[in-house]
C-alpha positions as CSV (number, residue, x, y, z in Angstrom):
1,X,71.3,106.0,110.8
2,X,72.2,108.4,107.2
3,X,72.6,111.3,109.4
4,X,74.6,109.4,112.1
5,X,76.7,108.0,109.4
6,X,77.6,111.4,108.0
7,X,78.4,113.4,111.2
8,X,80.9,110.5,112.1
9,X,82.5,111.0,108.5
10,X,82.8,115.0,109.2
11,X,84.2,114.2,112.1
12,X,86.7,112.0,110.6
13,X,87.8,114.8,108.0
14,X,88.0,117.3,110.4
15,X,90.1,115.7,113.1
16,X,92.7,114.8,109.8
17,X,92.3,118.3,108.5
18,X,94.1,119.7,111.6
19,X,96.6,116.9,111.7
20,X,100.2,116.9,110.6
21,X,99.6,116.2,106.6
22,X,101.9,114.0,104.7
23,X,101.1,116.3,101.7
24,X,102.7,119.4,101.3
25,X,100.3,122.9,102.1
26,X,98.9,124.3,99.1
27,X,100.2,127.8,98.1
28,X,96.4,128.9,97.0
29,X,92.6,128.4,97.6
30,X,92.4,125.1,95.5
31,X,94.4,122.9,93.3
32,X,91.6,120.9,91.4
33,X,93.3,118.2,89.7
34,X,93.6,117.9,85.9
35,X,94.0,114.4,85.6
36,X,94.3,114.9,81.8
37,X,97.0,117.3,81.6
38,X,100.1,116.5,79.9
39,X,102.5,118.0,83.1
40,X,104.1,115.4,85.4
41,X,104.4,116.4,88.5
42,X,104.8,115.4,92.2
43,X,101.2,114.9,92.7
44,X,98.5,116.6,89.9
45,X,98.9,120.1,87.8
46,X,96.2,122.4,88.5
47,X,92.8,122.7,86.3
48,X,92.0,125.8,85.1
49,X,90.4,127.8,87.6
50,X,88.0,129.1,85.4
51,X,87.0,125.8,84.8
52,X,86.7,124.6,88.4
53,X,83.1,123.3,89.4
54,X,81.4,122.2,92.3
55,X,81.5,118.9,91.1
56,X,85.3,118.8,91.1
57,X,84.9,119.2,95.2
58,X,81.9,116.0,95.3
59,X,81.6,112.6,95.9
60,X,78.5,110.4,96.3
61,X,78.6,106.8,97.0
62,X,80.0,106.4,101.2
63,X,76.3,105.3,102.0
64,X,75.8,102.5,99.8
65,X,77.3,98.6,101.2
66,X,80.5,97.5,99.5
67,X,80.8,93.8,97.9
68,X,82.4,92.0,101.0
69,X,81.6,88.4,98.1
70,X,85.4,87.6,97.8
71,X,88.9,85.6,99.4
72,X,89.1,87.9,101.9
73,X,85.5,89.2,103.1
74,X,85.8,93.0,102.9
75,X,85.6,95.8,100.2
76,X,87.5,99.0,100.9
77,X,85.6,102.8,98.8
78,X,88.4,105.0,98.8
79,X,87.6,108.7,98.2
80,X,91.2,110.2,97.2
81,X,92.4,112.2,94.8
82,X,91.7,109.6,91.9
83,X,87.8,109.6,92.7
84,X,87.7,113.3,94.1
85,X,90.1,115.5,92.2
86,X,89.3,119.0,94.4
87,X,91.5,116.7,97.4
88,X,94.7,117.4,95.4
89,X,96.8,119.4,97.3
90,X,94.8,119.3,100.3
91,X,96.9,116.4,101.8
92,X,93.5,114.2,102.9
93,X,91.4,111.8,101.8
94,X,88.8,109.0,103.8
95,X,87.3,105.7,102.9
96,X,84.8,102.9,103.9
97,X,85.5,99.5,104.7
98,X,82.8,96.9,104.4
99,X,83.2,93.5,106.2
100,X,81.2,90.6,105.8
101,X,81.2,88.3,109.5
102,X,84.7,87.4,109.9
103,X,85.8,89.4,106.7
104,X,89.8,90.8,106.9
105,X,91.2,94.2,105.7
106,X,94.6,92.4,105.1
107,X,97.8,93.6,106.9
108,X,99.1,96.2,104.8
109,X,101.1,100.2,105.2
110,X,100.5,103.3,103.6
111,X,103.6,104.6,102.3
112,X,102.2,108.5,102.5
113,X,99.2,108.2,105.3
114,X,98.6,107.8,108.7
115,X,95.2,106.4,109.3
116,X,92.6,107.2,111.6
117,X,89.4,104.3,111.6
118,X,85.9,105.1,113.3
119,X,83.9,101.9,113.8
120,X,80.5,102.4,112.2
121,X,78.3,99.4,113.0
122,X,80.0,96.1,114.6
123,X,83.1,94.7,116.3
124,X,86.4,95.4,114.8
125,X,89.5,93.6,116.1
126,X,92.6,96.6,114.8
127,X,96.1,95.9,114.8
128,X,99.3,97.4,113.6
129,X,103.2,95.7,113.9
130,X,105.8,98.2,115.3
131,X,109.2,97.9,113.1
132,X,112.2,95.8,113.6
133,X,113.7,94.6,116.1
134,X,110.8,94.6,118.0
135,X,108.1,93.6,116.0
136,X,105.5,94.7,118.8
137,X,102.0,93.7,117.8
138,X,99.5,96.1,119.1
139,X,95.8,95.3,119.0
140,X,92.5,96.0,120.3
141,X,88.7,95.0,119.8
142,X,86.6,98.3,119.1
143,X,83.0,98.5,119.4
144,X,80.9,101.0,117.6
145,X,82.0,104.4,117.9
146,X,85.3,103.9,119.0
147,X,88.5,105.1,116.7
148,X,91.6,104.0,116.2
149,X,95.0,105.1,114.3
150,X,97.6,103.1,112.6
151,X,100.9,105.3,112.4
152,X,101.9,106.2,109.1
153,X,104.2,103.5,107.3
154,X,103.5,100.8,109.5
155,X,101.9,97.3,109.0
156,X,98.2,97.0,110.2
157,X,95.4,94.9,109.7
158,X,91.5,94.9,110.5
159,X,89.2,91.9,111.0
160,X,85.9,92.0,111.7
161,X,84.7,89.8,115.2
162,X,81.3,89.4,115.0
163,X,78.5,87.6,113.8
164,X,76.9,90.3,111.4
165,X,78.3,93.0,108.8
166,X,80.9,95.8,109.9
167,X,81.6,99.0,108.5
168,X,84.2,101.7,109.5
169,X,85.3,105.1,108.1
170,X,88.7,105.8,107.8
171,X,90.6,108.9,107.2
172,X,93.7,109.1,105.7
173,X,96.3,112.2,106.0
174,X,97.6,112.3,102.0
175,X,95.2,113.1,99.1
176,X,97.2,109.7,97.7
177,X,98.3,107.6,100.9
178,X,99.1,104.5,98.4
179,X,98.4,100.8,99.9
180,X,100.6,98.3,99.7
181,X,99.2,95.2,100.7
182,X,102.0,92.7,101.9
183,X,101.1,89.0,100.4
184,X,100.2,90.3,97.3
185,X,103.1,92.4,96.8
186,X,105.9,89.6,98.2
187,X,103.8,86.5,96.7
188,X,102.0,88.5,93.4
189,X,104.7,90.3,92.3
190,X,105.2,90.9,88.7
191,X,107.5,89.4,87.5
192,X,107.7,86.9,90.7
193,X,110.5,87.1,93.3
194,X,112.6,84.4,93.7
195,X,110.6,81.6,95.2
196,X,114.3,80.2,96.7
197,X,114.5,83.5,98.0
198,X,111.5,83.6,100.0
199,X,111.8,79.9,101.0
200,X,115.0,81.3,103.1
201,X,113.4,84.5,103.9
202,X,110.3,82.7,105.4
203,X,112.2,79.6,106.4
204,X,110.2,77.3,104.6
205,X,110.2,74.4,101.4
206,X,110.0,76.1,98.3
207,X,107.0,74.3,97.8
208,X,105.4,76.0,100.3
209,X,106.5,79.7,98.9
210,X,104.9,77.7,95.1
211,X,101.6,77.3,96.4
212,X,101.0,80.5,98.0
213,X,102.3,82.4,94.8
214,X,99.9,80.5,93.0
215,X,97.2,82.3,94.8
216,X,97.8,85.8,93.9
């Protein structure tokens, strides 16, 4: 099962490694990031290449089950940038998504990534929304081993259909792809939007649009 897992996940990195990057191409070998340097840039400066390590290119942790105990029944380990710092510049990055039976990935976009999911154990019911005017839902159930991808930008969603856990590995064409995930960010926003505002914008009592923002 370890070894089945992994060669799925190489095959995830490499099908996103010669796929159109969001990222920009690096200019040399590597770009570790220095997350502690004092430049700001448009993505991380450079370490030191004298001080690179092998470590700087490693990450353990994709085997172990994520905590699917909460509202929504799922637990997504990203592996970007921010836990891996030898990604920077090299416009990828992957994750795993745990789902307990019946557990939801939320519907949600990646402002920098198209996606690409692999269905490790379980069914997976994948979705994403085409923009406006349409508003085209496009879904399908995958079994294991299929794959999936969700166009960069657009709305998608995962749920898990059956009866037992679910895990996929997704890759990700950014070192950062960013997540926005839509009830939290129109219902938990900080400080809150308008609650008349959304009451009009989702045609309902205000009430309604109270309640829900009490959740997040």
């Amino acid at each position: 099962m370890a070894s089945h897992f992994l060669s799925l996940g190489l095959i995830m990195l490499i099908t996103c490694s010669f796929s159109s990057a969001s990222d920009s191409s690096p200019l040399q070998d590597f770009c570790v990031a220095d997350r502690n340097g004092p430049v700001l840039v448009n993505g991380l400066a450079c370490k030191d290449e004298k001080l690179v390590k092998a470590d700087d290119f490693f990450f353990s942790g994709l085997h172990l089950m994520g905590n699917t105990s909460n509202a929504v029944g799922s637990l997504v380990t990203p592996v970007t940038v921010a836990q891996l710092p030898g990604l920077n510049t090299l416009g990828i990055s992957m994750a795993r998504i745990d789902f307990a039976p019946w557990g939801i990935n939320p519907p949600h976009t990646h402002p920098r990534a198209t996606e690409i999911l692999t269905v490790i154990e379980g069914r997976i019911q994948v979705g994403f929304i085409t923009s406006n005017p349409e508003n085209r839902l496009i879904n399908k159930v995958l079994q294991k081993g299929d794959v999936f991808v969700f166009p960069e930008g657009l709305i998608h969603f995962q749920r898990n259909v059956g009866h037992g856990n679910a895990i996929a590995i997704v890759g990700l064409s950014s070192q950062n792809p960013g997540v926005i995930t839509i009830a939290n960010a129109v219902f938990g926003a900080k400080p809150d939007i308008p609650n008349d505002l959304l009451a009009k914008a989702f045609q309902v009592d205000v009430k309604v649009v109270n309640q829900i923002q009490s959740k997040f």
